[in-house]
PDB file of N, CA, C and O in Angstrom:
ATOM      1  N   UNK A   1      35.946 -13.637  26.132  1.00  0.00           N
ATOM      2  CA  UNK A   1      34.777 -14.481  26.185  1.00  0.00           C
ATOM      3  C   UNK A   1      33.538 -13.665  26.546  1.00  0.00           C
ATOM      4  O   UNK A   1      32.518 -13.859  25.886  1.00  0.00           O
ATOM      5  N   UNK A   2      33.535 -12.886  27.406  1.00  0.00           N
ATOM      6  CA  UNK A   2      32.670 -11.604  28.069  1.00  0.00           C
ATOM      7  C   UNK A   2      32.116 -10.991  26.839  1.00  0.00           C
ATOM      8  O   UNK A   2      30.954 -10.592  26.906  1.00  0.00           O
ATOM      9  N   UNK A   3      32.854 -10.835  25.575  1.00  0.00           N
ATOM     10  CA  UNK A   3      32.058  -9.861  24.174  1.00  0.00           C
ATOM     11  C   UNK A   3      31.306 -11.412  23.963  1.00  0.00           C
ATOM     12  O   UNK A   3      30.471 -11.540  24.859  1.00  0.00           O
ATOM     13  N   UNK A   4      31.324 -12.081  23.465  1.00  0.00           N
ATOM     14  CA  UNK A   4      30.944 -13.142  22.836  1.00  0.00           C
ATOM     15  C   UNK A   4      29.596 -13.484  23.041  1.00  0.00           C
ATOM     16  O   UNK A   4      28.664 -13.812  22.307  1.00  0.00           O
ATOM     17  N   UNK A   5      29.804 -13.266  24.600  1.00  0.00           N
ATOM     18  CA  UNK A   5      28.157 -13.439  25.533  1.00  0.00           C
ATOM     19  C   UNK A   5      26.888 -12.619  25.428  1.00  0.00           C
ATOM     20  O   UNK A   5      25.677 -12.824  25.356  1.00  0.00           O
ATOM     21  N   UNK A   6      28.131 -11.100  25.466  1.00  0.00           N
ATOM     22  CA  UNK A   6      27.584  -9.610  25.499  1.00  0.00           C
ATOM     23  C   UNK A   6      26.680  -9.989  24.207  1.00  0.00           C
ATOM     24  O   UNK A   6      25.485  -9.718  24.323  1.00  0.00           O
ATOM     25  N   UNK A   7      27.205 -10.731  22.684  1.00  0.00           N
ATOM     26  CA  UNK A   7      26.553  -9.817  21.434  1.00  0.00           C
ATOM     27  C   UNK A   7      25.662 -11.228  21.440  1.00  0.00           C
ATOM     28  O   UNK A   7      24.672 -11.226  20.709  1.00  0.00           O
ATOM     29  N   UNK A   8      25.938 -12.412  22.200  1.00  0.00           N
ATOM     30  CA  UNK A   8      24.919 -13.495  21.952  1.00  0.00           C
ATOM     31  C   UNK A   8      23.355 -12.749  22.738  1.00  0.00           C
ATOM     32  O   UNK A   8      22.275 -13.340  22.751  1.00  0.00           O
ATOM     33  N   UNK A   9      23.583 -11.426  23.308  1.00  0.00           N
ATOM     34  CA  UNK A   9      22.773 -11.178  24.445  1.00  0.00           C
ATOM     35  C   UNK A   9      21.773 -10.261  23.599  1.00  0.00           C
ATOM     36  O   UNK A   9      20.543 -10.320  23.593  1.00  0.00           O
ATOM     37  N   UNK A  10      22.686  -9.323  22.824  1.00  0.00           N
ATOM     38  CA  UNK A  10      22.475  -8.253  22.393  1.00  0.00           C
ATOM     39  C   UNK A  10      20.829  -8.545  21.248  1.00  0.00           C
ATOM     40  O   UNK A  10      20.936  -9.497  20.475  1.00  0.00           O
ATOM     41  N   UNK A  11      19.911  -8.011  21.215  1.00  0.00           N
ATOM     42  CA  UNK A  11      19.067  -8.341  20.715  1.00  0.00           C
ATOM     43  C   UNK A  11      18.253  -6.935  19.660  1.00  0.00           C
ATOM     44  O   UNK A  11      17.304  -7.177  18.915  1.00  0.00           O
ATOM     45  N   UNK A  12      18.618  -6.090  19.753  1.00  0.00           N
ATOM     46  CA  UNK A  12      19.180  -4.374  19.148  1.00  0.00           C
ATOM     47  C   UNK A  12      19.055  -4.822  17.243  1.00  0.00           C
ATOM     48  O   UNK A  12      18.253  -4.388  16.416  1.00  0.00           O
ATOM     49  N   UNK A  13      20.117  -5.761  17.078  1.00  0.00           N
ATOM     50  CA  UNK A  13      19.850  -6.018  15.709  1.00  0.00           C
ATOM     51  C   UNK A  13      18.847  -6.810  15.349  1.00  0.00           C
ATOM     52  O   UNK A  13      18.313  -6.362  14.334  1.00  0.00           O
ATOM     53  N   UNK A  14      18.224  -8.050  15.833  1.00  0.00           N
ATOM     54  CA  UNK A  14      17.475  -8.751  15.685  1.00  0.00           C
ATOM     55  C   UNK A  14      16.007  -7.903  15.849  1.00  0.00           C
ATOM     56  O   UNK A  14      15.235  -8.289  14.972  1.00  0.00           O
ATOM     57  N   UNK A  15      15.597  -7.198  16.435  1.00  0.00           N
ATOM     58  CA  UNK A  15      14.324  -6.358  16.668  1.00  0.00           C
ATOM     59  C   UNK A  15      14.663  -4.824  15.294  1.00  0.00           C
ATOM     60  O   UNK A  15      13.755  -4.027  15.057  1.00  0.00           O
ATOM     61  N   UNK A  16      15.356  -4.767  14.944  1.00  0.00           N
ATOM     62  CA  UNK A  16      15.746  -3.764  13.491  1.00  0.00           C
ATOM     63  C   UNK A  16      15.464  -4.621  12.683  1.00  0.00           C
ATOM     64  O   UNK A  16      14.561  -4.191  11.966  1.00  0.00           O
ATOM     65  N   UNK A  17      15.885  -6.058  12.290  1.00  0.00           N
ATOM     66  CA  UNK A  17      15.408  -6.980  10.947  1.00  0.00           C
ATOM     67  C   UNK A  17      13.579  -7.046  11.585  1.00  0.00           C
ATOM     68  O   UNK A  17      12.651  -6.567  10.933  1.00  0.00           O
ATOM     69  N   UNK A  18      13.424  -7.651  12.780  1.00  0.00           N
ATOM     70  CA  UNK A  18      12.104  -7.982  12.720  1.00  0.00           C
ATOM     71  C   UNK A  18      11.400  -6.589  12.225  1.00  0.00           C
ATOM     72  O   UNK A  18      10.695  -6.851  11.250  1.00  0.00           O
ATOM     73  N   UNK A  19      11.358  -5.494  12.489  1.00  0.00           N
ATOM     74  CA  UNK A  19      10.622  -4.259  12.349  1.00  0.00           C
ATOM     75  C   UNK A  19      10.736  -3.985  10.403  1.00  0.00           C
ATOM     76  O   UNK A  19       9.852  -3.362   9.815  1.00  0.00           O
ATOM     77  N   UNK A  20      11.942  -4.567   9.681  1.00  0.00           N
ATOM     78  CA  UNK A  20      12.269  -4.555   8.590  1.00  0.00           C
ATOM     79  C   UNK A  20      10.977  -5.086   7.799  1.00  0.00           C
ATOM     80  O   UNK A  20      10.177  -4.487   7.081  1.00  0.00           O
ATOM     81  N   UNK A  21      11.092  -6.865   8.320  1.00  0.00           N
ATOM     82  CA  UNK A  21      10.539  -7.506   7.832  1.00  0.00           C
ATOM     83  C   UNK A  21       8.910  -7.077   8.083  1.00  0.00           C
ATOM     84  O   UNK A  21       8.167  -7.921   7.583  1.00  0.00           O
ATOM     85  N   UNK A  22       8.392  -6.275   8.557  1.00  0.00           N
ATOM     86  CA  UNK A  22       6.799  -6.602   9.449  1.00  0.00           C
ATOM     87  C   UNK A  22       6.675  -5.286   8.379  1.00  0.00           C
ATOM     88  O   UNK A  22       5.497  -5.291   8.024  1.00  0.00           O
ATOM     89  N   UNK A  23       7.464  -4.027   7.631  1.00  0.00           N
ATOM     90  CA  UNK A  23       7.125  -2.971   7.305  1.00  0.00           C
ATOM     91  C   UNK A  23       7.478  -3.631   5.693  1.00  0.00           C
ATOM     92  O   UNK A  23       7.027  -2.897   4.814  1.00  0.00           O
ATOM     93  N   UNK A  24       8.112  -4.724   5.227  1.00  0.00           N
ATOM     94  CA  UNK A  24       8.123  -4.879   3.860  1.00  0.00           C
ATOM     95  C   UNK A  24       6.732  -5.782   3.947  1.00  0.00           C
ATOM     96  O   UNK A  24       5.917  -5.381   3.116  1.00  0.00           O
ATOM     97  N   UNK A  25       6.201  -7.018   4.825  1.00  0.00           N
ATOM     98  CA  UNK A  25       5.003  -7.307   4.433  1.00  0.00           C
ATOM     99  C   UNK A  25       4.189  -6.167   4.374  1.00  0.00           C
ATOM    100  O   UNK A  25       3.459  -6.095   3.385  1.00  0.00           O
ATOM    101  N   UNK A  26       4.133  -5.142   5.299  1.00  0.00           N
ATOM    102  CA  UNK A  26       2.723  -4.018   4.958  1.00  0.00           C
ATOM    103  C   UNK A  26       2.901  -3.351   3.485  1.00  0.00           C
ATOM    104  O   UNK A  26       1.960  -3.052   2.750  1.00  0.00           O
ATOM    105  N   UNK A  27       4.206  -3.183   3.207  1.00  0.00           N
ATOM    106  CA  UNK A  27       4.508  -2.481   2.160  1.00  0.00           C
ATOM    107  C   UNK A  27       3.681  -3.732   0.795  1.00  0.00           C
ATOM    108  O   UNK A  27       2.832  -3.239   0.053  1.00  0.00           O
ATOM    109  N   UNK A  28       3.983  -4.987   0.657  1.00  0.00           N
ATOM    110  CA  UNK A  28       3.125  -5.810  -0.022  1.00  0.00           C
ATOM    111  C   UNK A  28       2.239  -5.878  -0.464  1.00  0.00           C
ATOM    112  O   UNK A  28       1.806  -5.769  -1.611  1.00  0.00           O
ATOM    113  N   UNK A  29       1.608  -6.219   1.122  1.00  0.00           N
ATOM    114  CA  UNK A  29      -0.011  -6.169   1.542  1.00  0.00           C
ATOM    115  C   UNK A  29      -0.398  -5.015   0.431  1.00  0.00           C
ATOM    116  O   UNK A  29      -0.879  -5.265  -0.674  1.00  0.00           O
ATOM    117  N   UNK A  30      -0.098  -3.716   0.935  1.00  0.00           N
ATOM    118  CA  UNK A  30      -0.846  -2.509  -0.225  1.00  0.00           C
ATOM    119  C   UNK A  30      -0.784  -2.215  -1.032  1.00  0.00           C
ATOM    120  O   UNK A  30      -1.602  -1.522  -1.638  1.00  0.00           O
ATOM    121  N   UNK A  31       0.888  -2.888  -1.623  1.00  0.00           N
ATOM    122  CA  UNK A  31       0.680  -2.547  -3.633  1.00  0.00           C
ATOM    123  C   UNK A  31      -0.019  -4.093  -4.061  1.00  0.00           C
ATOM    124  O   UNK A  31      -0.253  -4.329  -5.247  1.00  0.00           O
ATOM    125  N   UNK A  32      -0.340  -5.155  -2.934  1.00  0.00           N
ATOM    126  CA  UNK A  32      -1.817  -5.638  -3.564  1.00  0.00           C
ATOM    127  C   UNK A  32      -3.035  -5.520  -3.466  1.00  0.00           C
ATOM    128  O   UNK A  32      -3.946  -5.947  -4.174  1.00  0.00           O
ATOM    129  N   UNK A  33      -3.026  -4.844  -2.437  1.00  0.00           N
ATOM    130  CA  UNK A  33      -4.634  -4.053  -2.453  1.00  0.00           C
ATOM    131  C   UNK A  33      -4.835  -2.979  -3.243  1.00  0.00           C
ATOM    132  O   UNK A  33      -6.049  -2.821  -3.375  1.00  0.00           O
ATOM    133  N   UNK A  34      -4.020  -1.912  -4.014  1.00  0.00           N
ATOM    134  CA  UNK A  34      -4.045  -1.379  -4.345  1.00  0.00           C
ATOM    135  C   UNK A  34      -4.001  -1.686  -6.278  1.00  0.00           C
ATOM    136  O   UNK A  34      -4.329  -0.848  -7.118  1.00  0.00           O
ATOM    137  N   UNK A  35      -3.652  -2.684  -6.478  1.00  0.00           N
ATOM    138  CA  UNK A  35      -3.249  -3.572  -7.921  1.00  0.00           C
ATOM    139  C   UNK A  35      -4.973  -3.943  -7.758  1.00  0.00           C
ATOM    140  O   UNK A  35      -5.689  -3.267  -8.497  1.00  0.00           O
ATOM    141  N   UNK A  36      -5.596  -4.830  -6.970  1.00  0.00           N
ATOM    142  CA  UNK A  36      -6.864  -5.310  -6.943  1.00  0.00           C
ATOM    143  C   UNK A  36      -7.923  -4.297  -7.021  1.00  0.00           C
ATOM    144  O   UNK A  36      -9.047  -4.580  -7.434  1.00  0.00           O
ATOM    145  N   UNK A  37      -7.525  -2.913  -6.563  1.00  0.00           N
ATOM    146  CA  UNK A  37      -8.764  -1.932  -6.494  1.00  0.00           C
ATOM    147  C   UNK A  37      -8.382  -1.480  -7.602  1.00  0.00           C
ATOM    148  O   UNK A  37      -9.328  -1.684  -8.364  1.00  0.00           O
ATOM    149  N   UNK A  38      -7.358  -0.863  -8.298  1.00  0.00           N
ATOM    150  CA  UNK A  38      -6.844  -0.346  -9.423  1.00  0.00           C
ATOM    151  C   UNK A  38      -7.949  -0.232 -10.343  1.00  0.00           C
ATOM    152  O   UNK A  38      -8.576   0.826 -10.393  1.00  0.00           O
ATOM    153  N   UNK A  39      -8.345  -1.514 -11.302  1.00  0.00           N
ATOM    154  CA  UNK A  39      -9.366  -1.598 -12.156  1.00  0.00           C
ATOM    155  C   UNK A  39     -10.662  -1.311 -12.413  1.00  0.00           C
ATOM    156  O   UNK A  39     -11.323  -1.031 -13.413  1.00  0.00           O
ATOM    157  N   UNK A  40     -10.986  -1.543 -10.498  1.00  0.00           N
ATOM    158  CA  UNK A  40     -12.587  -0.985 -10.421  1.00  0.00           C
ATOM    159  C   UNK A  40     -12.531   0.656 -10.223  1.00  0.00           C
ATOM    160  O   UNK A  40     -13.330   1.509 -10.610  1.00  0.00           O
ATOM    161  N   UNK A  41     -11.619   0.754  -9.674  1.00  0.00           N
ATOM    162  CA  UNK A  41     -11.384   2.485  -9.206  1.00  0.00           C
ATOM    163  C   UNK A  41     -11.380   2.889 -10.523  1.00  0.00           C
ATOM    164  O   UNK A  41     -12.253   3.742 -10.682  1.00  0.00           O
ATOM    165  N   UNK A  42     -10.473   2.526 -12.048  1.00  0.00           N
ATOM    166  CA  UNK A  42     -10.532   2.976 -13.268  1.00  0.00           C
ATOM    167  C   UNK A  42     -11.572   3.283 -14.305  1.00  0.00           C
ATOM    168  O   UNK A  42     -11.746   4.088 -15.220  1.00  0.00           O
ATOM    169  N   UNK A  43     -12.294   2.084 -13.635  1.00  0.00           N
ATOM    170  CA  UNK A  43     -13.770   1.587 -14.576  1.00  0.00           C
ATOM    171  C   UNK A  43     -14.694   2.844 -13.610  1.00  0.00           C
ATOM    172  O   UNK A  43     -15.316   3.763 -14.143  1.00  0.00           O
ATOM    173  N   UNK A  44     -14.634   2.700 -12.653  1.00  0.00           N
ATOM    174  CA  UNK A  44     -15.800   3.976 -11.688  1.00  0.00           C
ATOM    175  C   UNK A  44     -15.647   5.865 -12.582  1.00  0.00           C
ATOM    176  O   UNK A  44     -16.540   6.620 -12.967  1.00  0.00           O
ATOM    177  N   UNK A  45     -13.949   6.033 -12.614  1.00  0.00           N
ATOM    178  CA  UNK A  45     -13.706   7.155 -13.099  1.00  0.00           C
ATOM    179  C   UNK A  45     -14.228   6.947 -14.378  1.00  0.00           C
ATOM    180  O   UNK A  45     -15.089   7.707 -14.819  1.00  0.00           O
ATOM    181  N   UNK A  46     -13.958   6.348 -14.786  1.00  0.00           N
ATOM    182  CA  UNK A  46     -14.588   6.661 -16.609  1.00  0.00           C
ATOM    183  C   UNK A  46     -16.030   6.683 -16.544  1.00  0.00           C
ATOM    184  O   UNK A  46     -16.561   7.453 -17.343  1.00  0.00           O
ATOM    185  N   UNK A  47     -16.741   6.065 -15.832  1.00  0.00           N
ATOM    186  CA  UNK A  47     -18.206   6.195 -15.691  1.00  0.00           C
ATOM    187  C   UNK A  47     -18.523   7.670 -15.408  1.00  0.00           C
ATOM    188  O   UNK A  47     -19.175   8.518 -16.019  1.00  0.00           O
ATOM    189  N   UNK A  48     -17.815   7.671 -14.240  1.00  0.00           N
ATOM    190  CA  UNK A  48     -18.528   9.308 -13.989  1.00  0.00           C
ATOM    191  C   UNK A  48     -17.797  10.215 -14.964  1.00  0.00           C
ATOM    192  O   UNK A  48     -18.410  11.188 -15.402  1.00  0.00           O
ATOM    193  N   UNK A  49     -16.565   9.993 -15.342  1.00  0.00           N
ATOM    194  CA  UNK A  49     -16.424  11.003 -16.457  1.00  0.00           C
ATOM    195  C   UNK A  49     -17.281  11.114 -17.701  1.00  0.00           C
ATOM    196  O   UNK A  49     -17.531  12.267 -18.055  1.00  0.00           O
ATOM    197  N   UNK A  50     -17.973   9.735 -18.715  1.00  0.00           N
ATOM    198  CA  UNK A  50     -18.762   9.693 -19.012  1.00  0.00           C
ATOM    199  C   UNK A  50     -20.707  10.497 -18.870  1.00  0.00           C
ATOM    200  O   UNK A  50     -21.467  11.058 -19.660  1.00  0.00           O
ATOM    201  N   UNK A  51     -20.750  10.186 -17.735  1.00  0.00           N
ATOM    202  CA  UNK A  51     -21.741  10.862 -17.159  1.00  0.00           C
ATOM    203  C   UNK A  51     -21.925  12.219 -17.421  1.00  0.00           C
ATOM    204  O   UNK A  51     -22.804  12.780 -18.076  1.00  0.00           O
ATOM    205  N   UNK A  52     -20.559  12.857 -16.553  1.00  0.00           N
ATOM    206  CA  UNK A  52     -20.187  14.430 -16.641  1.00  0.00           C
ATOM    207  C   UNK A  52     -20.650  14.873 -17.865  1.00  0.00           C
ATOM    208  O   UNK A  52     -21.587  15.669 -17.932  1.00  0.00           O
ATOM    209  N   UNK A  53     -19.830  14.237 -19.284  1.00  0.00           N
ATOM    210  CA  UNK A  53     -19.683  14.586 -20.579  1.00  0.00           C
ATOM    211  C   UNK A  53     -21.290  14.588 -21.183  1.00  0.00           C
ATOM    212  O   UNK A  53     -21.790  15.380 -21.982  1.00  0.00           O
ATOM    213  N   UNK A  54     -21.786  13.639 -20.637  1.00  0.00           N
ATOM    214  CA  UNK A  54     -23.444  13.949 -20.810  1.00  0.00           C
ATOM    215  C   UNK A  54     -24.122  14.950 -20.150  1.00  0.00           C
ATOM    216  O   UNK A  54     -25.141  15.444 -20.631  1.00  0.00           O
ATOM    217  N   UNK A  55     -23.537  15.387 -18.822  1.00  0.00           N
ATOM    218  CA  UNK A  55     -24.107  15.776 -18.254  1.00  0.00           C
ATOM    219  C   UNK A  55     -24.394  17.726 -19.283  1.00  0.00           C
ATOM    220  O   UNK A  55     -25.224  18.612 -19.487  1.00  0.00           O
ATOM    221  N   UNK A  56     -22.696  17.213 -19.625  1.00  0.00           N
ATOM    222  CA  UNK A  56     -22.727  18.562 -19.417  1.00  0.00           C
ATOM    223  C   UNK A  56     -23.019  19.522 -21.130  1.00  0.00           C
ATOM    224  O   UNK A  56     -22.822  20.732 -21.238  1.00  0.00           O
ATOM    225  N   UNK A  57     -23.493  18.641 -22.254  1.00  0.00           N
ATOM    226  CA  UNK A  57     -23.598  18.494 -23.511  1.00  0.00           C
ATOM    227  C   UNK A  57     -25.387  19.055 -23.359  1.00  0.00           C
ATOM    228  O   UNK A  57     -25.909  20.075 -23.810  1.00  0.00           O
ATOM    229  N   UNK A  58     -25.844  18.199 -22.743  1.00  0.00           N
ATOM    230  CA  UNK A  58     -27.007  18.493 -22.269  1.00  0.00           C
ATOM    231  C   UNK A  58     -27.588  19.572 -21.938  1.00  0.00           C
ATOM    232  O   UNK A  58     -27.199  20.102 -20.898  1.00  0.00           O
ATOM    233  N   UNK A  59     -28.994  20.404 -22.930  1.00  0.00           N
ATOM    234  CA  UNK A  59     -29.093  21.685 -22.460  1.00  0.00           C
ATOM    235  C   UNK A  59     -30.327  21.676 -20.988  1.00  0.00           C
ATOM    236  O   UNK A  59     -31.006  20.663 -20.822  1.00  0.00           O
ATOM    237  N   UNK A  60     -30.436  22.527 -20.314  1.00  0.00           N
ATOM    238  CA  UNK A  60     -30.878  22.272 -19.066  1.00  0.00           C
ATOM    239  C   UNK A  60     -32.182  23.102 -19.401  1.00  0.00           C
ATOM    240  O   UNK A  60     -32.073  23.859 -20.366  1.00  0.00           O
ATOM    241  N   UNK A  61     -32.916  23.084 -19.006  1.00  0.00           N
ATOM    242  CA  UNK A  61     -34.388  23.724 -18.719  1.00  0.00           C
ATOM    243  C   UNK A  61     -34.994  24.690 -17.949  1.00  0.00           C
ATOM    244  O   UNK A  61     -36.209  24.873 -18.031  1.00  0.00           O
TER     245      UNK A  61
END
């Protein structure tokens, strides 16, 4: 009866799932922040790559 109590006591596994669960929401959280910035971050690079390609076609003075 003494184990029974011991593992109703034991709280070792329950704080390993909670730490599980708290590192798969962060893990979430950032492949959707990262899905949401994705497009503008894509659209920014092509601008300045754009730019560059002018920049650099361009004879200077």
């Amino acid at each position: 009866m003494q184990i029974f109590k011991n593992l109703i006591r034991d709280e070792n596994g329950a704080t390993a799932i909670e730490y599980g669960l708290i590192a798969a929401l962060i893990a979430v959280a950032a492949i959707a922040a990262m899905q949401s910035l994705g497009g503008s971050l894509s659209t920014t690079f092509k601008n300045v790559s754009t730019e560059v390609a002018k920049g650099s076609t361009t004879p200077t003075t």
